[in-house]
C-alpha positions as CSV (number, residue, x, y, z in Angstrom):
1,X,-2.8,4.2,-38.6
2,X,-1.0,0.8,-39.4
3,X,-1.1,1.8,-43.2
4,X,0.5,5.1,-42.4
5,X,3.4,3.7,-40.6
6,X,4.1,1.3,-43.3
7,X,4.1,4.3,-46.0
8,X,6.5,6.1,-43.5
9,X,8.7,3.5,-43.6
10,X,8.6,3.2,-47.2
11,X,9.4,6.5,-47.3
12,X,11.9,7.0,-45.2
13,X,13.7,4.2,-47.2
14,X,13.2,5.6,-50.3
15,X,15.4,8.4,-49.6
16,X,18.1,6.4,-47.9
17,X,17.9,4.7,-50.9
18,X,18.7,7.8,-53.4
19,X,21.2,8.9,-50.9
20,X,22.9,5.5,-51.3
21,X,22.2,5.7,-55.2
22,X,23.7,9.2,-55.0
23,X,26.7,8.6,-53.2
24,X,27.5,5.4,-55.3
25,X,27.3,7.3,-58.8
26,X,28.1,10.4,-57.9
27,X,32.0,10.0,-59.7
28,X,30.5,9.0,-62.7
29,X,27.2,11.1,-63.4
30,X,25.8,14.2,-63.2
31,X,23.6,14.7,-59.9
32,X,20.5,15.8,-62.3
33,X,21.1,12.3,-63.8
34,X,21.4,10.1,-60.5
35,X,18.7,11.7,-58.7
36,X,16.1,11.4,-62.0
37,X,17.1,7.8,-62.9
38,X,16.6,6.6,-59.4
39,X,13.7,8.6,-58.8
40,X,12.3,6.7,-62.2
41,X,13.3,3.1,-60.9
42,X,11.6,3.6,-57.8
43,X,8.5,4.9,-58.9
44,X,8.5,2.3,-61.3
45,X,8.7,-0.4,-58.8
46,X,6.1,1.2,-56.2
47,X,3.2,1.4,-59.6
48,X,4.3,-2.1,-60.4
49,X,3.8,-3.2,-57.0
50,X,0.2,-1.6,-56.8
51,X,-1.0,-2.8,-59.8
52,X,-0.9,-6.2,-58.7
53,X,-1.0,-6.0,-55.1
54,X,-4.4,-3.6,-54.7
55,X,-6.6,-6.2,-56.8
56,X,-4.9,-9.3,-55.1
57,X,-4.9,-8.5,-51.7
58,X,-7.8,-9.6,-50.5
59,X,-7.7,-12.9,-53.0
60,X,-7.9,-16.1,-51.4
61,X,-4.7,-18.2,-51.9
62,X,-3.6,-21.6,-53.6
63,X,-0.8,-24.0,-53.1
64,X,-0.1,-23.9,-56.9
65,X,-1.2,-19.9,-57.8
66,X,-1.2,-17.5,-55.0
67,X,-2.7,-14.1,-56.1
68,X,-1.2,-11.8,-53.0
69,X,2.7,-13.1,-54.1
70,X,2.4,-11.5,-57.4
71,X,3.3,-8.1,-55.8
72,X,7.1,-9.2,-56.2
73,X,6.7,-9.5,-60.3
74,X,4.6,-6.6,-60.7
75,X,7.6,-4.1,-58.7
76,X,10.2,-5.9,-60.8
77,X,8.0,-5.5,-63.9
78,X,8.3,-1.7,-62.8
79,X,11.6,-1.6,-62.2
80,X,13.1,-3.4,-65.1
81,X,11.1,-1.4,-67.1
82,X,12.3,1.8,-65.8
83,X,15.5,0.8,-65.8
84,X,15.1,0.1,-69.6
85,X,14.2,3.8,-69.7
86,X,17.3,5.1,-67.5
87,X,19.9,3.3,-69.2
88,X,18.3,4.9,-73.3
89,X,17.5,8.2,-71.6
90,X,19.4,9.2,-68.9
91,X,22.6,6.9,-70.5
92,X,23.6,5.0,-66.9
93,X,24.6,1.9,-67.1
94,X,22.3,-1.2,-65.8
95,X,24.9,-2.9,-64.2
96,X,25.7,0.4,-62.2
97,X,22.7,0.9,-61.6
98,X,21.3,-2.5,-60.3
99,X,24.9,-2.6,-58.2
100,X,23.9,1.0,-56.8
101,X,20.1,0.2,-55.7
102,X,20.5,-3.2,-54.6
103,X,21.7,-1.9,-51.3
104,X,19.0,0.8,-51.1
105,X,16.3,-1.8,-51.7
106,X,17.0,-3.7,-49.3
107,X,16.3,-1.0,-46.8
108,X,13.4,-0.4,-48.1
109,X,12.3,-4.5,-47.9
110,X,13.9,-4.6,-44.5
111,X,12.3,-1.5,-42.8
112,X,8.7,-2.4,-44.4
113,X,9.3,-5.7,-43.4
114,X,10.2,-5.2,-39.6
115,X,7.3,-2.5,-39.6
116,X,4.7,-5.1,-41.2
117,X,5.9,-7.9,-38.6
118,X,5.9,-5.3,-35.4
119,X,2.3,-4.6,-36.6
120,X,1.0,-7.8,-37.8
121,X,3.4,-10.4,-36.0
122,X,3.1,-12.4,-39.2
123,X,6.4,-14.5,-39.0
124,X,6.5,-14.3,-42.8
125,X,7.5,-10.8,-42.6
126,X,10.2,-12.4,-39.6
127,X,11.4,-14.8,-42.6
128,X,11.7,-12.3,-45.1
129,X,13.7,-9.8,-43.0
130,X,16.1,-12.7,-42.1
131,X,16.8,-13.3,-45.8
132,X,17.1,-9.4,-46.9
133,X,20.1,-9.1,-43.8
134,X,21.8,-12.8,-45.2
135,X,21.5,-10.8,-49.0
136,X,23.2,-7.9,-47.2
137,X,25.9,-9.5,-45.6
138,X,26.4,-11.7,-49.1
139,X,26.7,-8.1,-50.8
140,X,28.6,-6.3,-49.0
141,X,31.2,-9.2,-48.9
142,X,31.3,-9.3,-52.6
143,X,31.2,-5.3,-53.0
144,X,34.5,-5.1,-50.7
145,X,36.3,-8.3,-51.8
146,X,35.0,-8.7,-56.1
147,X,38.0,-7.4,-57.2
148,X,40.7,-9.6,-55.4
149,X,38.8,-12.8,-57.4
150,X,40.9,-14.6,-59.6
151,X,38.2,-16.2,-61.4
152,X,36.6,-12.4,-61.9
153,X,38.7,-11.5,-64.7
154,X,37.6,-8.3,-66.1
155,X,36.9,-6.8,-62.3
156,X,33.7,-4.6,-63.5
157,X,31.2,-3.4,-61.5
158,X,28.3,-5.4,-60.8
159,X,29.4,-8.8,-59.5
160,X,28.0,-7.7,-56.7
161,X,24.3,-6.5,-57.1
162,X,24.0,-9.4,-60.4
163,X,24.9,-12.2,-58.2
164,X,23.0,-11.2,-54.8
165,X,19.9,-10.8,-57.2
166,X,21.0,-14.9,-58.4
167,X,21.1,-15.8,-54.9
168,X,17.6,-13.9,-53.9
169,X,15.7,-15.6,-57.0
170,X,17.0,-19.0,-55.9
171,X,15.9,-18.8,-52.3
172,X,12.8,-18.0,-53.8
173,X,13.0,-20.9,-55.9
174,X,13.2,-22.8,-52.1
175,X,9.7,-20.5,-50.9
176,X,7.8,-21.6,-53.7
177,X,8.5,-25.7,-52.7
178,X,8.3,-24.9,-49.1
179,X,5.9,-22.5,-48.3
180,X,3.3,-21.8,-51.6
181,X,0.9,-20.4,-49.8
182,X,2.7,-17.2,-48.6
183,X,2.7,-14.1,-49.7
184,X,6.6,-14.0,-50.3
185,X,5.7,-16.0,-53.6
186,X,3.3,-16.6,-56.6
187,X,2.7,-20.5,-55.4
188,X,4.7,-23.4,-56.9
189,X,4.1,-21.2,-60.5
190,X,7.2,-19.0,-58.6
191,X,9.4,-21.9,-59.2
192,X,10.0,-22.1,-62.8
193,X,10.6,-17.9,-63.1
194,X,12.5,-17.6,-60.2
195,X,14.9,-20.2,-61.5
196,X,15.3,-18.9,-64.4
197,X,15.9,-15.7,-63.9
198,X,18.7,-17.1,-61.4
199,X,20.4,-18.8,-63.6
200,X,20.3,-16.0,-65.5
201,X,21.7,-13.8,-63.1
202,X,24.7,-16.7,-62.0
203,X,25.0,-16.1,-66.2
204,X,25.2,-12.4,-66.4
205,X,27.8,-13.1,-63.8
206,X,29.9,-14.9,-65.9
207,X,29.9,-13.3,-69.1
208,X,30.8,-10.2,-66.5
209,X,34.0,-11.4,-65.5
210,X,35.4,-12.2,-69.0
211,X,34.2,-9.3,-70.3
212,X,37.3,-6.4,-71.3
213,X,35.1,-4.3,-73.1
């Protein structure tokens, strides 16, 4: 019963999440387009997830590997990968894209998350929520204030989603020092990726806002 309810919820937030996607892109691309591209990116995520999560879930954990926090790299394996896809196929732009989903993800994490804790009462899930609604706040005061920067030049799209994605990869940079053994992360191993890619993000960021292309 307990899975069931988590599938609901993951359910229910995947189509708030292409409604979100929808209603973001919906100037810009044809509906056939929205609705395939984010239909591909989520299903990409989900078998990504499964992949690693199904044989690691009941491995036993380690301070410097932890088996059960690869789940994250194997849905953002998915993802990227189907975003890759989108963007040749389908022609939508990654930055649009990632600035579009962002906030549909995080429904998903936060109603799985709330669902898994009410369930398990596993403060992890407690922690993780918590993070997903300071990422939220963070976004959605970028996504309404991004363009009165001065130091964001070009005013693009995407400030918002690229540099919520830096922050998220940097607190996890904090979970892998701090608490290994959970399943937000991979063990101390999450440290060096998840820096990184942050820095990578805080990057993207950059060359953003002098872009005028």
């Amino acid at each position: 019963m307990s899975n069931f309810i988590k599938l609901l919820a993951l359910f229910l937030g995947s189509i708030a999440t292409l409604f979100i996607y929808w209603r973001a892109l919906k100037e810009d691309y044809e509906k056939e387009k929205i609705f395939s591209s984010g239909l591909i990116m989520l299903i990409g995520m989900f078998l990504g997830l499964l992949t690693i999560y199904l044989p690691a879930k009941d491995s036993s954990t380690n301070v410097i590997i932890n088996p059960k926090g690869f789940w994250f790299w194997g849905s953002l394996l998915g993802f990227f990968l189907a975003l890759l896809y989108s963007a040749k196929k389908l022609k939508i732009k990654p930055y649009e894209a990632i600035e579009s989903l962002v906030p549909g993800i995080f429904i998903i994490a936060s109603l799985y998350s709330l669902t898994s804790y009410l369930l398990t009462r596993d403060n992890h899930f407690l922690l993780f929520l918590a993070i997903i609604f300071f990422l939220g706040i963070l976004f959605t005061f970028l996504k309404s204030k991004y363009k009165s920067f001065s130091w964001y030049k070009s005013g693009k799209i995407g400030l918002s989603g690229i540099f919520t994605l830096g922050a998220f990869f940097l607190i996890r940079v904090v979970l892998a020092i701090k608490l290994p053994q959970s399943f937000l992360v991979a063990g101390r191993v999450d440290l060096i990726p998840s820096a990184i890619i942050s820095f990578l993000m805080f990057f993207l960021v950059y060359n953003l806002s002098e872009s005028h292309g």
